[in-house]
C-alpha positions as a Python dict, from the first residue, in 0.01 Angstrom:
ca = {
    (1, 'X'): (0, 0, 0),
    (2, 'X'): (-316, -208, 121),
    (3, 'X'): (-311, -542, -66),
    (4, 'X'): (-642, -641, -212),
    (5, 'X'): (-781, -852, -483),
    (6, 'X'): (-932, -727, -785),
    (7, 'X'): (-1062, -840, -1069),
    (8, 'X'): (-1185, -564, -1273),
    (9, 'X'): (-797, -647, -1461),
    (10, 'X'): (-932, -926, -1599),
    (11, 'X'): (-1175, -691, -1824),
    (12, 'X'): (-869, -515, -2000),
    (13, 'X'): (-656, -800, -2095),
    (14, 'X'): (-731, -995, -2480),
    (15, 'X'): (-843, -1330, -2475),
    (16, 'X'): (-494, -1407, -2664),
    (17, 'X'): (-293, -1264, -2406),
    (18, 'X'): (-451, -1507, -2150),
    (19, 'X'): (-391, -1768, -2375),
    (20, 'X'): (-9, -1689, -2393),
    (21, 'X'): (17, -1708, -2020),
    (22, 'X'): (-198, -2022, -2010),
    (23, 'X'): (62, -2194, -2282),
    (24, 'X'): (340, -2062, -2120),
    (25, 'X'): (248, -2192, -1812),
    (26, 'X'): (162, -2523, -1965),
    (27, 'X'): (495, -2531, -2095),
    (28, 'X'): (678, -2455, -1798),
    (29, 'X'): (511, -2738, -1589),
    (30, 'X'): (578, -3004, -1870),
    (31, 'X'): (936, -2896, -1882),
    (32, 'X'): (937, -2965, -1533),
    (33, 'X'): (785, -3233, -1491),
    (34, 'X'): (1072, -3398, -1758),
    (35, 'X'): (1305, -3282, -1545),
    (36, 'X'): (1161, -3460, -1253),
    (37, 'X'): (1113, -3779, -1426),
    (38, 'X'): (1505, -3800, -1536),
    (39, 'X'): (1644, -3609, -1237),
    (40, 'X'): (1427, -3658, -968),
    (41, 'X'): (1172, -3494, -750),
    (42, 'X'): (1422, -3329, -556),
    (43, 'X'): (1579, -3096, -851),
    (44, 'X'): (1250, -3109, -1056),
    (45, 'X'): (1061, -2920, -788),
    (46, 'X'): (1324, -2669, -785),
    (47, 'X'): (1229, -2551, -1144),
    (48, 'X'): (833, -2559, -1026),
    (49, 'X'): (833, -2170, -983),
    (50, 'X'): (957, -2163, -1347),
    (51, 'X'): (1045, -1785, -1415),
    (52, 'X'): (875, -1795, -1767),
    (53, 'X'): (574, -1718, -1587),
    (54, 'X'): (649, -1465, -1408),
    (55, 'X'): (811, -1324, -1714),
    (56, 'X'): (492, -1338, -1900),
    (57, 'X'): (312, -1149, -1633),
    (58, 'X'): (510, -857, -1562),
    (59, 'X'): (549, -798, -1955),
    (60, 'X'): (144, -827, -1962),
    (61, 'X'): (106, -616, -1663),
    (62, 'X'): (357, -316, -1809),
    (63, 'X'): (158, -327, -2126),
    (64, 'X'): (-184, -300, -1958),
    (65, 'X'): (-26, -10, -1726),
    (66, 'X'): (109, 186, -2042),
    (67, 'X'): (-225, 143, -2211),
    (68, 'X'): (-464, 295, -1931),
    (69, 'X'): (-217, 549, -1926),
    (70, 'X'): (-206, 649, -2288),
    (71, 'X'): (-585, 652, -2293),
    (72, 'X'): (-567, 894, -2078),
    (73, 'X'): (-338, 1084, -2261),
    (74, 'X'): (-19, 1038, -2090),
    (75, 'X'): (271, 848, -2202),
    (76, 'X'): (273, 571, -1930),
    (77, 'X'): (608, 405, -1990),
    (78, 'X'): (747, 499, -1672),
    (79, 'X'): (441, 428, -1445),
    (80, 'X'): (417, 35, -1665),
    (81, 'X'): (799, -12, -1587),
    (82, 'X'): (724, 80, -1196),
    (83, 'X'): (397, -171, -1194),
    (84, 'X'): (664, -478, -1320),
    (85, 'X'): (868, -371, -1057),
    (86, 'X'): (620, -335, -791),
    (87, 'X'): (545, -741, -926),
    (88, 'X'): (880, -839, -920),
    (89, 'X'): (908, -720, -559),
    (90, 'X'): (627, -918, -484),
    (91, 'X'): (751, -1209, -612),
    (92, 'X'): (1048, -1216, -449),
    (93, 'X'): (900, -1173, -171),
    (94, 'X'): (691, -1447, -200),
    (95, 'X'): (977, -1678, -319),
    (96, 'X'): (1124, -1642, 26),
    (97, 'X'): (772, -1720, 169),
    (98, 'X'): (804, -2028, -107),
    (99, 'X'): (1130, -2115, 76),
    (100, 'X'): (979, -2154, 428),
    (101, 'X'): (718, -2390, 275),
    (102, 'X'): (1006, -2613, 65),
    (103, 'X'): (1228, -2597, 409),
    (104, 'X'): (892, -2706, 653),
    (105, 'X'): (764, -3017, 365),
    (106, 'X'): (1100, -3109, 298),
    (107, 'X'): (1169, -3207, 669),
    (108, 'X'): (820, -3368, 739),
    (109, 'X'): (730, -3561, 410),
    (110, 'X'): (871, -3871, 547),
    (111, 'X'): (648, -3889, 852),
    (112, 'X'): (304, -3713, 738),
    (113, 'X'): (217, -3577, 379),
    (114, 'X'): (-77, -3417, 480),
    (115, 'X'): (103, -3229, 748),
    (116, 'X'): (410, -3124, 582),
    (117, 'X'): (139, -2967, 306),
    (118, 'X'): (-70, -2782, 622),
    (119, 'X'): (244, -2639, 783),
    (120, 'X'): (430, -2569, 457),
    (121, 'X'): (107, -2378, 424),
    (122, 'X'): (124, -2202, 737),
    (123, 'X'): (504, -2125, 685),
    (124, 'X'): (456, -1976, 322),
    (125, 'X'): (206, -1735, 474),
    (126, 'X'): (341, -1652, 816),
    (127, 'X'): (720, -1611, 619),
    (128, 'X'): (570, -1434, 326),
    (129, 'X'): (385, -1189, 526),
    (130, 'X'): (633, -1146, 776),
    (131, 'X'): (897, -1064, 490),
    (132, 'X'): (687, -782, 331),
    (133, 'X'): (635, -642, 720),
    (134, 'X'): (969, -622, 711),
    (135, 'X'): (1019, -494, 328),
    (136, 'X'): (760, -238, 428),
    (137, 'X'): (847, -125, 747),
    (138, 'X'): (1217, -71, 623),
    (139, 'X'): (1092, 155, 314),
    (140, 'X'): (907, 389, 482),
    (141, 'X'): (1250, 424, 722),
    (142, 'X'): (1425, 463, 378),
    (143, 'X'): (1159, 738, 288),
    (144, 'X'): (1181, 940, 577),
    (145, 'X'): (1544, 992, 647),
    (146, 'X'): (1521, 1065, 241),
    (147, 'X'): (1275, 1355, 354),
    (148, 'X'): (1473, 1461, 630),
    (149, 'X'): (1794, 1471, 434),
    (150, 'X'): (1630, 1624, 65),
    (151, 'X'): (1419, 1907, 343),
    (152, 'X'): (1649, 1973, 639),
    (153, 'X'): (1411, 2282, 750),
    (154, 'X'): (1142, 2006, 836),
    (155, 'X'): (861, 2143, 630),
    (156, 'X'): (698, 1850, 593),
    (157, 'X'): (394, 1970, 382),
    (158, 'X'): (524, 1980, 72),
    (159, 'X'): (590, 1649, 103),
    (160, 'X'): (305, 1506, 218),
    (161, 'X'): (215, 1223, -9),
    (162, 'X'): (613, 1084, 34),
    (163, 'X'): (555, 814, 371),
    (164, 'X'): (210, 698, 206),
    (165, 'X'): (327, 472, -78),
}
């Protein structure tokens, strides 16, 4: 997979569907910051990556999936429930990356705010990307000894699309 941004999504979502995630969004950052004001900073930024989000987005993203599939005449519930899932993976693997940057600010706050943001910066990145190295590296392993066990006479053509995804 070769990550890339693109925006041409934007054109098949409704304006009330961006509205949803904009409220729920809202909502979540209010709750949290109540939580912060009676509990703390400490526990209130725990609750900043707020699930209800994400929820909203991989329920958006399955329903845009099974749509450009059904216009082209296919059922498309299968390849919407495999785009959440592709998102969910994603976002856990950038909650570990998320991790690295709490762990970095959380031990340099105290001396320099401006440089425990710039390396909780760098560590969300390096640990994010490193992570999906790894995630990646380890699931085209999976996928081969899968095609070596499922084709034991090593005929690899007909599966030749398997190690690409």
């Amino acid at each position: 997979m070769i990550v890339k941004v693109s925006f041409s999504s934007l054109k098949s979502g409704h304006w009330y569907e961006y509205i949803f995630r904009f409220a729920l969004g809202g909502a979540a950052t209010v709750a949290t910051g109540l939580i912060s004001s009676h509990f703390g900073a400490s526990l209130g930024g725990l609750f900043l990556a707020l699930p209800a989000i994400f929820c909203a987005s991989a329920t958006l993203i399955q329903k845009h999936e099974e749509r450009r599939k059904r216009s082209a005449g296919l059922d498309g519930r299968r390849r919407g429930q495999e785009a959440a899932a592709l998102d969910a993976a994603g976002a856990a693997l950038g909650s570990i990356g998320m991790a690295g940057f709490a762990f970095s600010f959380w031990l340099l706050v105290e001396r320099q705010t401006l440089l425990a943001f710039a390396v909780g910066l760098v560590m969300w990145t390096a640990v994010s990307i490193a992570v999906w190295w790894i995630w990646r590296r380890n699931r085209v392993r999976v996928r081969a000894r899968a095609l070596a066990r499922d084709n034991p006479d090593g005929n690899r053509e007909q599966h030749a699309g398997s190690l690409t995804t």
